[in-house]
C-alpha positions in Angstrom: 1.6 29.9 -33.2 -0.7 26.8 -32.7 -1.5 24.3 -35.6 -4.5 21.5 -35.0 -4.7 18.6 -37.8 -8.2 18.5 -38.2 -7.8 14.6 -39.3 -5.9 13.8 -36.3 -6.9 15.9 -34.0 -3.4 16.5 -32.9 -1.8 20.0 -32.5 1.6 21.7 -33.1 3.3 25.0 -31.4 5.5 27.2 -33.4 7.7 29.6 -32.3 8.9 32.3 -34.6 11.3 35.2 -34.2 10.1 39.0 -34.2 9.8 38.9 -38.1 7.2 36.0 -38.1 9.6 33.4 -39.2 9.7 29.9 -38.3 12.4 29.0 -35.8 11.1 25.8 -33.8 8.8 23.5 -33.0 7.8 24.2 -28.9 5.6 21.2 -28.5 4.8 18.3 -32.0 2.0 15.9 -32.7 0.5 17.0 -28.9 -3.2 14.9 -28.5 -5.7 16.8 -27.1 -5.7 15.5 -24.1 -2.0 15.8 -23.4 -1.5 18.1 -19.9 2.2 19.3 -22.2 -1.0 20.9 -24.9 -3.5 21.9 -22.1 -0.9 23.9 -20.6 -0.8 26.0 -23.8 -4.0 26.5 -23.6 -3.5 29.6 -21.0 -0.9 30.7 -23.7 -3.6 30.6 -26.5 -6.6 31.7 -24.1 -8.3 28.9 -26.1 -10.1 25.7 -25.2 -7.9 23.6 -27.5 -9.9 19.9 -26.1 -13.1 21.4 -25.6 -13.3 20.4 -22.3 -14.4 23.2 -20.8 -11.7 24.5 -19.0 -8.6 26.7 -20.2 -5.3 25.7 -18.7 -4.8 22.1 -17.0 -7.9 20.7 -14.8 -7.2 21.2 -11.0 -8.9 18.8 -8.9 -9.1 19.1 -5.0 -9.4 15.7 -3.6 -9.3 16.4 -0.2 -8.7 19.1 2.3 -7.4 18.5 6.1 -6.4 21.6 8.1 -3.9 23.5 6.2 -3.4 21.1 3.4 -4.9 20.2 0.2 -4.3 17.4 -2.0 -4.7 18.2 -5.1 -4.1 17.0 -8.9 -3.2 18.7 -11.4 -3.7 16.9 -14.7 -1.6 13.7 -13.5 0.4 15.2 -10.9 -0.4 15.5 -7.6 0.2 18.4 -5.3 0.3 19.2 -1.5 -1.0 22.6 -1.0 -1.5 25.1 1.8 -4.9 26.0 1.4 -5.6 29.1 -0.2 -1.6 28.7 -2.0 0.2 26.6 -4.0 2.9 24.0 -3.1 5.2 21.5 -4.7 4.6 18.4 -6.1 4.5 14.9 -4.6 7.7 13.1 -5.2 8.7 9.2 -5.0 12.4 8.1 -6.0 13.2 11.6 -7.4 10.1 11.7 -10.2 6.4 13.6 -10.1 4.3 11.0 -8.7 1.5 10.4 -11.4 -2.1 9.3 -11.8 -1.7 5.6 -12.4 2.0 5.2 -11.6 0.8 2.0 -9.6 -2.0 0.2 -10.6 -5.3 0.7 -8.7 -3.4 3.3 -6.3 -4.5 6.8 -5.7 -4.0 9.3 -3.1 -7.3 9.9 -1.1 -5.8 12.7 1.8 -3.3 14.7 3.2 -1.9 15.6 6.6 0.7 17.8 7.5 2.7 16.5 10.3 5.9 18.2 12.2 8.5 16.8 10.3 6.6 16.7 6.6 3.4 15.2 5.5 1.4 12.1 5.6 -0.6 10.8 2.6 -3.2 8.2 2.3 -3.3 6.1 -0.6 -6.1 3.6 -1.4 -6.4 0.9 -3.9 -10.0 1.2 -5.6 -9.2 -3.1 -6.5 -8.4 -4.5 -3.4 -9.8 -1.9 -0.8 -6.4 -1.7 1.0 -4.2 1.1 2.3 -0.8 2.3 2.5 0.2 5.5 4.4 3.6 7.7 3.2 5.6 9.5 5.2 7.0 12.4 2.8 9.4 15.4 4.0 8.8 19.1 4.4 9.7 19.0 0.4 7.2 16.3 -0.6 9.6 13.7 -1.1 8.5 10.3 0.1 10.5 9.0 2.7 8.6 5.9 3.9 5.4 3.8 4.8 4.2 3.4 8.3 1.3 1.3 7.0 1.4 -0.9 4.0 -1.6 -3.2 2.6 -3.3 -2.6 5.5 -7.3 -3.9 5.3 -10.3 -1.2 5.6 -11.1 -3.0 8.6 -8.1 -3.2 10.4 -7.4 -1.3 13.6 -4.3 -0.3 12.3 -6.2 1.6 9.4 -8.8 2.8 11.9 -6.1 4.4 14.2 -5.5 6.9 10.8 -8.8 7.6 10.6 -8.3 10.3 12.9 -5.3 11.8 11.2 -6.9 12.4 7.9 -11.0 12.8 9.3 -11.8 10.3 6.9 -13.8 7.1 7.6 -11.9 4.5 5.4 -14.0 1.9 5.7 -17.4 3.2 6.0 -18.8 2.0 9.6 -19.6 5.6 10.5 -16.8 6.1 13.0 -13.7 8.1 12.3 -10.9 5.9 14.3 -11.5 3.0 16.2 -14.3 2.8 18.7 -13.6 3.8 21.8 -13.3 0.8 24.3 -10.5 2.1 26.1 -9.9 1.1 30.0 -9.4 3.3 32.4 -6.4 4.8 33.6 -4.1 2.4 36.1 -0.7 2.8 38.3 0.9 0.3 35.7 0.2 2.9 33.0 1.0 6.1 34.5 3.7 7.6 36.7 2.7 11.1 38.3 5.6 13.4 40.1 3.0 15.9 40.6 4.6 18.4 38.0 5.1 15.7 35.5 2.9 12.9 34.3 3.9 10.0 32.3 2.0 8.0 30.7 3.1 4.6 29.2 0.1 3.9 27.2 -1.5 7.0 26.3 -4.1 5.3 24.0 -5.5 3.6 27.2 -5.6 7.0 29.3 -9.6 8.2 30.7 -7.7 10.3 33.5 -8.3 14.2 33.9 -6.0 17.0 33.8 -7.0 20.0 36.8 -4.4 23.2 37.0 -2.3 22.9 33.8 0.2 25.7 33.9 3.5 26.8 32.8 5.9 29.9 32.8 6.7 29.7 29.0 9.5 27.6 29.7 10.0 23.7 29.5 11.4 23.2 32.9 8.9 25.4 34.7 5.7 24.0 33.1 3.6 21.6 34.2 4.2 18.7 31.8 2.8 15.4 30.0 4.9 12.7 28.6 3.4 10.3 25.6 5.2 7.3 26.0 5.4 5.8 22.1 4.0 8.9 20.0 6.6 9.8 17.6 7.1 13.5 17.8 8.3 13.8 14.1 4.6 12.9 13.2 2.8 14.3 15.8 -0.9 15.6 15.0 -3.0 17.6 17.2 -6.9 19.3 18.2 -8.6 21.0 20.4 -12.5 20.8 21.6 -12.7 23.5 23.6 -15.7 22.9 24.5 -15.0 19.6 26.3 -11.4 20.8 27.2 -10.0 17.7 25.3 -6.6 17.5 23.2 -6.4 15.1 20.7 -3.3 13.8 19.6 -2.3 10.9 16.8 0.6 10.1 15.1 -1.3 7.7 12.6 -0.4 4.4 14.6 -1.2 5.8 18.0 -4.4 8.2 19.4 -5.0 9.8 22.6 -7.2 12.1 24.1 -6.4 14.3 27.4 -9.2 15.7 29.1 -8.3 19.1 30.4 -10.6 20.2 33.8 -11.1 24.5 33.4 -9.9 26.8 31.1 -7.9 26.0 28.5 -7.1 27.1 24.6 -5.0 25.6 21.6 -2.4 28.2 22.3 -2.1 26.2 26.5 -0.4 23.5 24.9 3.4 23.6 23.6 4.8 20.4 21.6 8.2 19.0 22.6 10.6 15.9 22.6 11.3 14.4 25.3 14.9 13.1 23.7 13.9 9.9 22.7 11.3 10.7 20.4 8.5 10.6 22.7 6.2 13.5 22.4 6.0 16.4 25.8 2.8 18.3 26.1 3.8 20.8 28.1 1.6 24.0 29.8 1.8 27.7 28.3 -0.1 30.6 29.7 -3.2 31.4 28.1 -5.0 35.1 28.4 -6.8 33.9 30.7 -4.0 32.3 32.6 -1.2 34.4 32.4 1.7 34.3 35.5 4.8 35.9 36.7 5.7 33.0 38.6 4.3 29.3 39.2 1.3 28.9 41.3 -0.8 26.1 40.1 -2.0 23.0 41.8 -1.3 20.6 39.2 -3.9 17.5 39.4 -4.1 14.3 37.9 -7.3 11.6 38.7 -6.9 8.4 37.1 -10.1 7.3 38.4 -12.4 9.0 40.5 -12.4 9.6 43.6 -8.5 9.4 44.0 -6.8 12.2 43.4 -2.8 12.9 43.3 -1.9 17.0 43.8 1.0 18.8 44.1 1.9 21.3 46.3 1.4 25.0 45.7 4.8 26.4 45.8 
């Protein structure tokens, strides 16, 4: 049973036995705007704070891929979208709307290992990034205090497809040289590349038999595989890969899908992206001429074996 003081404006929930008698108070001296009343409110099937909406407000503030962040009267959710997930955690609590002052979450990314979540502070402009497990529960912050207009902002820019601070790029512009011999070491199956945010090369005759060992292979020297994100343009044939710090893109010469590319470690952390067959590449044994060219017109292949 629900009681409103029509002085206070506060509200009371009774619960009574099967008879109609009093047995508890389920929720005292609520104010309207309390999320413990508004959640009554889909008991009740009544507006109770007339603010239009039955039940506690949901609020999407930003949707990435497959995950939503959303709030939920203070709390703050990471959901698959379309579904419902649990709720952000720091130090064991809810994470809540005002928890630190001029903080609030702006996106969401799902990453291998968990999530990573932008936080901005509307005050001083500055951003942190968490690192949160598969659960939600906030492990730590590769970026803290971290200026709008510093590169290390701009590199996760491309992780959350968000410009954070507002010169109409997403991620930092793209001056990168190209590819050398001091960056790169090709084997002609296996190419690896020692700074992958520097790379312009192309890929020719990416293939792979399913397996690890018998698929053509690329190594990203200092991308942490736990936090590995990942896109393809398949209309360009490039891969995009970031791990919030780091961004690279590999150019991919004829066919290729999503599904070409599998995601390993290479045992030290260090992400592998290594060749699967595609439907339109599919073989019984290896018969590719795996190319790499750093900078036109050289041009390292291996053999067809």
């Amino acid at each position: 049973m629900a009681w409103k003081n029509t002085g206070t404006g506060q509200f009371n929930i009774w619960s009574t036995d099967s008879s109609g008698h009093y047995i508890t108070n389920l929720l005292s001296f609520a104010s309207a705007t309390s999320t413990a009343l508004e959640s009554y409110e889909t008991t009740f099937q009544q507006d109770f704070n007339g603010d239009g909406t039955i039940g506690i407000p949901t609020v999407v503030i930003q949707t990435d891929g497959s995950t939503s962040l959303v709030q939920a009267g203070p709390n703050y959710f990471l959901n698959p979208v379309g579904g419902t997930g649990p709720e952000l955690y720091f130090s064991g609590a809810p994470v809540t709307a005002g928890m630190w002052a001029g903080w609030a979450p702006i996106g969401a990314v799902q990453t291998f290992g968990g999530y990573d979540v932008a936080w901005k502070n509307a005050g001083t402009g500055q951003f942190n990034i968490w690192s949160t497990d598969s659960t939600r529960h906030y492990i730590t912050n590769p970026l803290s205090f971290a200026a709008a207009t510093s590169t290390a902002a701009e590199s996760y820019e491309t992780t959350f497809q968000q410009g954070f601070n507002g010169d109409g790029t997403i991620g930092m512009p793209a001056t990168a040289p190209a590819a050398s011999a001091m960056q790169t070491t090709f084997n002609g199956e296996a190419l690896t590349l020692d700074a992958p945010s520097t790379f312009s090369g192309q890929l020719l005759g990416f293939g792979g038999d399913t397996t690890l060992a018998g698929s053509d292979q690329v190594d990203l020297r200092g991308f942490d595989f736990n936090t590995l994100h990942s896109s393809f343009d398949g209309a360009s044939g490039t891969l995009s890969l970031s791990n919030g710090a780091n961004a690279a893109s590999l150019q991919f010469l004829g066919q290729s899908l999503q599904d070409s590319f599998h995601f390993a470690d290479d045992g030290m952390r260090n992400v592998v992206v290594a060749a699967t067959p595609t439907a339109q590449a599919t073989v019984a044994s290896r018969d590719f001429s795996f190319r790499f060219r750093p900078v036109l017109p050289l041009d390292f292949e291996k053999p067809r074996c």
